[in-house]
Structure formats: structure tokens, C-alpha cells
C-alpha positions as CSV (number, residue, x, y, z in Angstrom):
1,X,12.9,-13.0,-10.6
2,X,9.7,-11.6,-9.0
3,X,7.3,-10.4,-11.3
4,X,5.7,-6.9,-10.5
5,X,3.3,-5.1,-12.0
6,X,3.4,-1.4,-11.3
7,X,0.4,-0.1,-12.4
8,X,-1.6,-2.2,-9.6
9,X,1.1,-1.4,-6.4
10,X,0.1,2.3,-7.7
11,X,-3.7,1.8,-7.4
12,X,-3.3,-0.1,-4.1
13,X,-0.7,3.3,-3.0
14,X,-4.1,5.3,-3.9
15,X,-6.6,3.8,-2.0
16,X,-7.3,5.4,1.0
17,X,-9.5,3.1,3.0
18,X,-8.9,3.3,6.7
19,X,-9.4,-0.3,7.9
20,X,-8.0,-2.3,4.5
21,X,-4.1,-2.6,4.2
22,X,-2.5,-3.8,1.2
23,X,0.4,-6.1,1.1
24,X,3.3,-6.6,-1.1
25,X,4.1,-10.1,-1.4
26,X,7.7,-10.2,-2.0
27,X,8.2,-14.0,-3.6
28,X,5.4,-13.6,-5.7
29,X,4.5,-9.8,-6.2
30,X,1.1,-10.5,-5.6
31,X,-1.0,-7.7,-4.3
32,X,-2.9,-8.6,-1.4
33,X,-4.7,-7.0,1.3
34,X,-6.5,-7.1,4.6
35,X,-9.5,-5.8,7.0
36,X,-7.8,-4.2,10.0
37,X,-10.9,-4.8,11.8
38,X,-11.0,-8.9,10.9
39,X,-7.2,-8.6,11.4
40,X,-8.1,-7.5,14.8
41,X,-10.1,-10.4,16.2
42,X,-7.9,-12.6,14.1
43,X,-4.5,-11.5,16.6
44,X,-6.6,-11.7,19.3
45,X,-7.7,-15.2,18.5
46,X,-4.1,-16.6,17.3
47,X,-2.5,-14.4,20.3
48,X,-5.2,-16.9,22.9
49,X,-4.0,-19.9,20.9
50,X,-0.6,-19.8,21.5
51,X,-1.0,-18.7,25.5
52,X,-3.1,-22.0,25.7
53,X,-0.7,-24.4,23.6
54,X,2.2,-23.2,26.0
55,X,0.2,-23.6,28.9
56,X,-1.3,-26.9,27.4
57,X,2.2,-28.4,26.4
58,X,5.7,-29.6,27.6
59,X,6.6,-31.7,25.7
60,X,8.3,-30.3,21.9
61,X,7.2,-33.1,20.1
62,X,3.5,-32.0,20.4
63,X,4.7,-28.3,19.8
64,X,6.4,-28.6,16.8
65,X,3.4,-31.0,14.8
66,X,1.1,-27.9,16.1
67,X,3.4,-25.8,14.2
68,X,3.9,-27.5,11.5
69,X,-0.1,-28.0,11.1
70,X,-1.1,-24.3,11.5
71,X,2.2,-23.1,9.4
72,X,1.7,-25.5,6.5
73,X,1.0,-24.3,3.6
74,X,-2.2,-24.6,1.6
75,X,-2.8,-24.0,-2.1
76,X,-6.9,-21.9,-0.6
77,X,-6.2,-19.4,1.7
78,X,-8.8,-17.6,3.4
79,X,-8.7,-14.3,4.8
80,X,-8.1,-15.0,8.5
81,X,-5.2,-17.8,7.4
82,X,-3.5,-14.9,5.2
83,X,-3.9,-12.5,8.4
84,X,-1.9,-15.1,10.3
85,X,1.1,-15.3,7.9
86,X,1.4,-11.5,7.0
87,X,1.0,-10.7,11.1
88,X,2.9,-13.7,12.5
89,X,4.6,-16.8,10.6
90,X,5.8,-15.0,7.4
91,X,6.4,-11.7,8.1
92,X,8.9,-11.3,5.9
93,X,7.6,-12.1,3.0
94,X,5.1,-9.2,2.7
95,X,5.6,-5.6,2.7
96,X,2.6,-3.1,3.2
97,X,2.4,-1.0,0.5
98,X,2.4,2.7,1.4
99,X,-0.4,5.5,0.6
100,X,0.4,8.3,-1.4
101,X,-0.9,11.0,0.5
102,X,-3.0,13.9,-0.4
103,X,0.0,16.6,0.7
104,X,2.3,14.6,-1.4
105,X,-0.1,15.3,-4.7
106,X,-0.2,18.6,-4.0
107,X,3.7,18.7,-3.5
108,X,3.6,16.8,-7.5
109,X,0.7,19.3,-8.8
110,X,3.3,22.4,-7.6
111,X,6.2,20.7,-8.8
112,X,4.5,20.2,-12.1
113,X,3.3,24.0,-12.7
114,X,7.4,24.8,-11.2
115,X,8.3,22.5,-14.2
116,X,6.3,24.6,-16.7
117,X,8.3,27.4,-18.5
118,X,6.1,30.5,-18.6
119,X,3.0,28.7,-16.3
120,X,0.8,31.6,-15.3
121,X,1.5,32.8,-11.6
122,X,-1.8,33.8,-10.9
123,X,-3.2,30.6,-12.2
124,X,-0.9,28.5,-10.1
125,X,-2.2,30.6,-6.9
126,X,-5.4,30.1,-7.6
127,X,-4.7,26.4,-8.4
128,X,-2.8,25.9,-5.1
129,X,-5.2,28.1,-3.4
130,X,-8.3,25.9,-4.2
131,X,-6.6,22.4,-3.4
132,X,-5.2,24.0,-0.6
133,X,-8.0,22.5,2.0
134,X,-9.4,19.8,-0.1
135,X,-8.4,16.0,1.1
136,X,-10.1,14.4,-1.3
137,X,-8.1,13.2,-5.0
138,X,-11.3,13.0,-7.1
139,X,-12.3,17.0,-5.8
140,X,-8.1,17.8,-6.7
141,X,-8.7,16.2,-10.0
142,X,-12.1,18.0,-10.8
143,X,-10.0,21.2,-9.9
144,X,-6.8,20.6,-12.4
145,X,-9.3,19.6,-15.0
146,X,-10.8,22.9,-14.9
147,X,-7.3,25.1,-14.5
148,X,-4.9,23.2,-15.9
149,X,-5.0,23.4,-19.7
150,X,-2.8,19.8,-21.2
151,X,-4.5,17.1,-19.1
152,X,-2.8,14.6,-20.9
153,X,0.7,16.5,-19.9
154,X,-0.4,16.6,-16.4
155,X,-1.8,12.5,-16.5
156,X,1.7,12.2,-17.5
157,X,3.8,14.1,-15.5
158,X,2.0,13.1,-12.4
159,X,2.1,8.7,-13.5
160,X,5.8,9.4,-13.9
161,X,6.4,10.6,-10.4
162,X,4.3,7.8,-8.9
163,X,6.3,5.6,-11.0
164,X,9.8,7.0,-9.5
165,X,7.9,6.6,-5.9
166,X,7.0,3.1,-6.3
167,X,10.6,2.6,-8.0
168,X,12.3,4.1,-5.0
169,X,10.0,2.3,-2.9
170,X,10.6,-1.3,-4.7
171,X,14.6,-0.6,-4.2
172,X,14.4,0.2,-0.7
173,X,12.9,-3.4,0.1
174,X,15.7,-4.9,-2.1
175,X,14.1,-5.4,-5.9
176,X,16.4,-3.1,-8.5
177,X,13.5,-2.1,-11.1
């Protein structure tokens, strides 16, 4: 059984960098993750390498101990040899963890106020009104804070929806949680 620890897939669903992806690995359920922009060169590169070795060789013997030297596996592995197995030689053994996007915490925050017998209707227009055209989750967060009265209900509410998300996530790449 593959251990997984659900707190740190949900902080690698909330960052947003533009040019890092995180991975799932699925034997281990280690969290890892990438530069797009090293990734780049790094396909470029291995892409060059295997155009030459098929140009270079006929003969399988000499293609199958290159493959078995580049795809063996090593107890250190750098950042450009983990590019290579997520892009190209293991590809399924890592899934790349989705974001959770800013319209789907706004879908949560009006799902929570919904959930809320009695929650003030002016106060959840004003709520939605001011998150409305805000992308950022720290400038959302600074708004609830100041509107929303139980934080600690909210904190909860909202990590109990990210949990069922990364749940349904996790089952829909095979692991029953």
C-alpha cells in the first residue's frame, strides 16, 4: 500500500507557480516536482539524443545497453534525470497534481455561506462582490477574515472540501482513500 499524505498533495494543489509542476509519484506517494523551463531544454536535449542513437546505431545489442544505462535506476537523482522519467521512461508512475483554482474557492466560499442557515444576504453580496475580481488566495483570505465571523468554521469547511477534491482526485487515478 502506497502511503499518502494529504495535507502536502493539498499544498502542492495550492501553489500556483507558473513554470514549477508537481508530481504524484504513484509507487511511492512522494511529492515531487519540476521547472517547466529546465524541463524544456531537458526534452530538447533527451529528444537530440535519441535522433542521434538511431542514426548512430543498427545494431540492438548496442541499443538496448544504451537503454538499459540511461533507464537504470539510481538511489541520487538530479533534477534533469527526474525530468527524464516523469516526461519519458516512467510515465506512468507519476501523476501531476492539479491546481485548485481561484474560481473553484470562490465556488467553496458561496457554497459555504449557501450552507449557513440564516447567513446574512447582504453580507454574502458584499462578500462575493469583493472576491469577485480578486485572483489572488492570500487577498480572498484577508477578505473572509474581515466578513466572515467563525474563521475556524470557515478553515474547516473549506479543508473538508479540498480533502473530498483530493479524495476524488486520488480514486480517479486508482487509490481508494
Amino acid at each position: 500500500m502506497v502511503d499518502l499524505d494529504i495535507d502536502e498533495i493539498i499544498r502542492a494543489m495550492h501553489e500556483k507557480a507558473e513554470d514549477i509542476t508537481y508530481y504524484l509519484n504513484k509507487e511511492t506517494g512522494e511529492i515531487v516536482y519540476i521547472d517547466e523551463n529546465i524541463a524544456s531544454s531537458v526534452e530538447d536535449d533527451y529528444e537530440q539524443q535519441l535522433t542521434a542513437l538511431e542514426e548512430w546505431s543498427t545494431d540492438s545489442e548496442d541499443d538496448d545497453m544504451y537503454h538499459e544505462k540511461i533507464y537504470a535506476p539510481n538511489e541520487e537523482v538530479d533534477e534533469k534525470e527526474l525530468i527524464k522519467r516523469i516526461r519519458f521512461i516512467k510515465q506512468d508512475d507519476y501523476e501531476p497534481i492539479p491546481t485548485i483554482t481561484i474560481m473553484e474557492v470562490k465556488r467553496i466560499i458561496e457554497q459555504y455561506m449557501n450552507s449557513i442557515d440564516g447567513f446574512n444576504q447582504d453580507l454574502k453580496v458584499t462578500i462575493m462582490t469583493s472576491i469577485a475580481n480578486i485572483a489572488n488566495l492570500e487577498e480572498i483570505e484577508e477578505i473572509l477574515v474581515k466578513h466572515i465571523g467563525d474563521k475556524e468554521r470557515w478553515d474547516n469547511y473549506y479543508h473538508d472540501e479540498i480533502r473530498k477534491k483530493v479524495s476524488n482526485w486520488l480514486k480517479g487515478i486508482g487509490y481508494d482513500i
